[in-house]
C-alpha positions in Angstrom: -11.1 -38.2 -26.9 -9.2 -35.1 -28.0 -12.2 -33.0 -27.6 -13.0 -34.3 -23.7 -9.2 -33.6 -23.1 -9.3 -30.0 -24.4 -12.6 -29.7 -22.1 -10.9 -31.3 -19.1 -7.6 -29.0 -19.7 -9.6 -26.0 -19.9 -12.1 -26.6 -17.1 -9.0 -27.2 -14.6 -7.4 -23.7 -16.4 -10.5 -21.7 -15.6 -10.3 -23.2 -12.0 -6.6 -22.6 -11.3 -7.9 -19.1 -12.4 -10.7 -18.5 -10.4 -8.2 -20.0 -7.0 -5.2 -17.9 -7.8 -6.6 -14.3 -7.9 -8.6 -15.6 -4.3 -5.7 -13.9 -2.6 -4.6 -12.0 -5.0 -0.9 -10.1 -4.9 -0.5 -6.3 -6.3 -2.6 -4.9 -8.5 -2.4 -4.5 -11.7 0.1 -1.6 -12.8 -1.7 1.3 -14.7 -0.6 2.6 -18.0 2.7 3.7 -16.7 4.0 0.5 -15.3 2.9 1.7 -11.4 1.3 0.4 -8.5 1.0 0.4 -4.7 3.8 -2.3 -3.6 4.5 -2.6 0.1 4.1 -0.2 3.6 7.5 -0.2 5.8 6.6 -0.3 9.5 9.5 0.2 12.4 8.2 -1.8 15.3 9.4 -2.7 18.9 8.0 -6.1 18.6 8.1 -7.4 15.0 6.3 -11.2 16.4 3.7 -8.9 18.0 2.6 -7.3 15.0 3.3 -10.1 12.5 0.5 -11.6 14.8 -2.3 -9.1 14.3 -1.5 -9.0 10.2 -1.6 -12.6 10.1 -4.4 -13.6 12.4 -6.6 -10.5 12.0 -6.0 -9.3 8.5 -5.5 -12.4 7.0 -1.9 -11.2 5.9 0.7 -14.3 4.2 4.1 -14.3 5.5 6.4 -14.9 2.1 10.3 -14.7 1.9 11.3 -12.3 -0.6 14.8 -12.9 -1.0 16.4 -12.2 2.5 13.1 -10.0 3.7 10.2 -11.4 5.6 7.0 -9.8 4.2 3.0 -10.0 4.8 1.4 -9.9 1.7 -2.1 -8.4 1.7 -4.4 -8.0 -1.4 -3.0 -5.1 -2.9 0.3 -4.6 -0.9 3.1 -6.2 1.0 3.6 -5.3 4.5 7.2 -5.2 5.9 8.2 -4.6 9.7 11.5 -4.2 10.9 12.4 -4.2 14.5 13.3 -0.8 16.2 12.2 2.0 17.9 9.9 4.4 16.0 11.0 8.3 16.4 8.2 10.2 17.5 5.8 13.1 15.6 3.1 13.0 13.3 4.5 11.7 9.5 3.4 13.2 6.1 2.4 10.0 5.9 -0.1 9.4 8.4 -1.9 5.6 7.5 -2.9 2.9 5.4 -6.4 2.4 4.2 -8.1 -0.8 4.4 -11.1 -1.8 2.9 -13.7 -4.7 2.5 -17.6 -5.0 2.0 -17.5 -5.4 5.8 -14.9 -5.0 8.4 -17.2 -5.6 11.6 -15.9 -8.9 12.1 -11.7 -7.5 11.8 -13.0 -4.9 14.0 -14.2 -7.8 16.5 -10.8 -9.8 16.0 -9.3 -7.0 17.0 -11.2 -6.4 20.4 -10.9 -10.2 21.4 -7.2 -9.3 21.0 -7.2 -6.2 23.2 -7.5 -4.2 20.7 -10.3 -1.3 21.2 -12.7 -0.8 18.4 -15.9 -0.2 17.7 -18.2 -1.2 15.4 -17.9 1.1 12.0 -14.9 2.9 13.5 -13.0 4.4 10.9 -9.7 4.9 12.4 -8.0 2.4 14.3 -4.9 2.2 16.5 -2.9 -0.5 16.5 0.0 -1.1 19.1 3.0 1.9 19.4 0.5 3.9 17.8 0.0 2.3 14.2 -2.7 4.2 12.9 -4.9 2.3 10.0 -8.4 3.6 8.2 -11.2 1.3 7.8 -13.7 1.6 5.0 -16.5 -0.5 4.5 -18.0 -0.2 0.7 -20.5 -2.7 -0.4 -18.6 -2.5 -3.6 -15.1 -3.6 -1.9 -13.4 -7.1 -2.2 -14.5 -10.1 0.8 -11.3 -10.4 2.2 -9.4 -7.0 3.5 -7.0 -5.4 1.3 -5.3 -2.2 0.7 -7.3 0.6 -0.3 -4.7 3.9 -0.2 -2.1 6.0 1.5 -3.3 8.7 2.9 -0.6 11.5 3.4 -1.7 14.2 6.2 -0.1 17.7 4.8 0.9 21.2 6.4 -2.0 23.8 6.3 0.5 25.4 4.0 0.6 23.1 1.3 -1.9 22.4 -1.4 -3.8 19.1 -1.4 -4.9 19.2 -5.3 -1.2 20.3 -6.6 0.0 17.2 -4.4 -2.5 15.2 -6.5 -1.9 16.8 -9.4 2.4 15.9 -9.0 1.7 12.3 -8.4 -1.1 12.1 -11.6 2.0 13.9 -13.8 5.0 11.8 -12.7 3.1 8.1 -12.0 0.6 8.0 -14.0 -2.3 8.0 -12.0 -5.8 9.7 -12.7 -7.6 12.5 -10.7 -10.2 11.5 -8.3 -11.5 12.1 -5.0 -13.3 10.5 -1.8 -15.8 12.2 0.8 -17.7 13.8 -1.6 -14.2 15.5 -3.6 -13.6 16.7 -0.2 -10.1 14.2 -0.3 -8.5 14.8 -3.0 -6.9 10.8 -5.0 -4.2 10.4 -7.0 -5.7 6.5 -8.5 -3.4 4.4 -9.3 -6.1 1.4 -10.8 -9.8 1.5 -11.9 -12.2 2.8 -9.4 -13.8 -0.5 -9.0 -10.1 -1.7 -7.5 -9.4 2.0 -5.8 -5.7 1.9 -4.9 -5.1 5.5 -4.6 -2.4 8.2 -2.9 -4.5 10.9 -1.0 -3.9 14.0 0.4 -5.5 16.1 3.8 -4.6 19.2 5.3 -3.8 18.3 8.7 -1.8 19.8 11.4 2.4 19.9 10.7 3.7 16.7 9.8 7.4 16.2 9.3 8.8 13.5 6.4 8.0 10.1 8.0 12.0 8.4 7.8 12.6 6.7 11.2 8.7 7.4 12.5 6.3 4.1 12.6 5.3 4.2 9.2 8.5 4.6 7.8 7.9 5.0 3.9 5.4 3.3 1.1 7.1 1.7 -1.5 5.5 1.9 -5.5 6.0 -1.2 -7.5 7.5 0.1 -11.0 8.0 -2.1 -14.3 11.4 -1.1 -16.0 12.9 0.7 -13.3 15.8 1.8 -14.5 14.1 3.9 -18.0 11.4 5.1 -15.4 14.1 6.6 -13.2 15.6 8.5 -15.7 12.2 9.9 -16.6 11.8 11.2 -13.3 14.9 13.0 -13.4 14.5 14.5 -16.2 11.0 15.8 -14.7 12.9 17.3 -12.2 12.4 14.8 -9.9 14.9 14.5 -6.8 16.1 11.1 -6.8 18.1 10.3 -3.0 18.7 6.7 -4.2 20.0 5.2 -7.6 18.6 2.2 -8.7 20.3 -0.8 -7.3 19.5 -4.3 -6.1 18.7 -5.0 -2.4 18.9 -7.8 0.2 15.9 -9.1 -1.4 16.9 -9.1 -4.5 14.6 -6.0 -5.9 15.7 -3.4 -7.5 15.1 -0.7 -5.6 15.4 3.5 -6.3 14.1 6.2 -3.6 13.0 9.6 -4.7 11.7 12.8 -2.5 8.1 13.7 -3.8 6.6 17.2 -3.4 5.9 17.4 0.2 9.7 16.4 0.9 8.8 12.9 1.8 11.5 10.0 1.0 9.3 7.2 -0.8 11.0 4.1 -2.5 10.3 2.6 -6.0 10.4 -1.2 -6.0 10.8 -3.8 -9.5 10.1 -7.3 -8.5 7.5 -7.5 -5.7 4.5 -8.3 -8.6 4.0 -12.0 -8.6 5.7 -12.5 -5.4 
């Protein structure tokens, strides 16, 4: 009877395990304790765009604390009403990927949205700019698959890598044949990665659509004080926000503002 109970138990384990990852939250943090955590979005009309996340991408509205967020495989999604300064952001987009993103891209033009099929970039309302990729080897359901930060002609792509591998943890790689250089935050299998494109003369992206990306951290506080002693610029000491994350904000090597988030894991 014992036995048949310890089979039972276990069966109903392995299928609570197989169900929770189905949509899964943030993934894993590397050897460092980091991880993508959520994209920041200043929007005319927050219902609007809550809409296309939710019916389109599939995205889960959860409370966290005081903050509405849309939680996607791999990041949480936050938009707050307002109206987005203008220029081209450091910044520039989200990448999404799945094994095949035809049928988002067909959601999208039955809501007025125009795609096409296999376009790569894709414009969203007031000019929310998102990069599909379709892999064979990516997860069914969308999900995040990097940030890709559009640089001054000026700056160099592979010491912008190179600053994120040292200070986060994250391991050298590349896309489009090593011609985009990726700063990887999980295994390549996963790929959750910063990356990095000359491109034009972008500005730091506080106040424009995308307003900042956020990394999820564990042990804030100790990892803060490692970045400062790296020399790290650090605008905003760790302290505990509306939603009740600890929060930090530090300026990276192009000069953008980017926040460091404790608590959005298992949200």
């Amino acid at each position: 009877m014992k036995e048949k109970l310890l089979i039972v138990c276990l069966g109903l384990i392995l299928v609570a395990s197989a169900v929770a990852p189905a949509f899964a939250q943030l993934a894993a943090p590397n050897a460092a304790g980091v991880s993508l955590g959520a994209v920041y979005y200043t929007v005319p009309d927050v219902d609007a765009h809550k809409k296309i996340w939710v019916d389109i991408f599939g995205a889960k509205p959860v409370m966290v604390g005081a903050t509405e967020m849309l939680r996607m495989p791999g990041v949480f999604v936050v938009l707050t009403k307002g109206t987005p300064a203008a220029g081209d952001g450091l910044v520039n987009h989200l990448g999404i990927w799945a094994k095949d993103l035809d049928p988002t891209r067909a959601k999208l033009t039955a809501a007025g949205i125009q795609t096409a099929p296999k376009a790569q970039f894709i414009n969203l309302p007031d000019g929310l700019r998102l990069e599909f990729i379709d892999d064979p080897m990516g997860p069914e359901a969308p999900a995040a698959h990097h940030i890709h930060c559009f640089i001054p002609a000026a700056a160099d792509a592979n010491a912008a890598r190179a600053w994120y591998v040292a200070n986060f943890g994250a391991a050298e790689n590349a896309r489009r044949n090593g011609a985009v250089p990726s700063a990887l935050f999980t295994s390549p299998d996963k790929w959750i990665s910063v990356d990095f494109t000359k491109s034009g003369s972008p500005t730091p992206n506080k106040g424009k659509i995308l307003d900042r990306f956020a990394l999820e951290v564990k042990g804030l506080d100790a990892f803060v004080k490692k970045l400062e002693t790296a020399g790290v610029k650090i605008t905003k000491p760790v302290s505990a926000n509306a939603s009740g994350l600890k929060t930090a904000t530090f300026t990276d090597v192009l000069g953008n503002e980017v926040e460091l988030i404790e608590g959005l894991a298992g949200k």
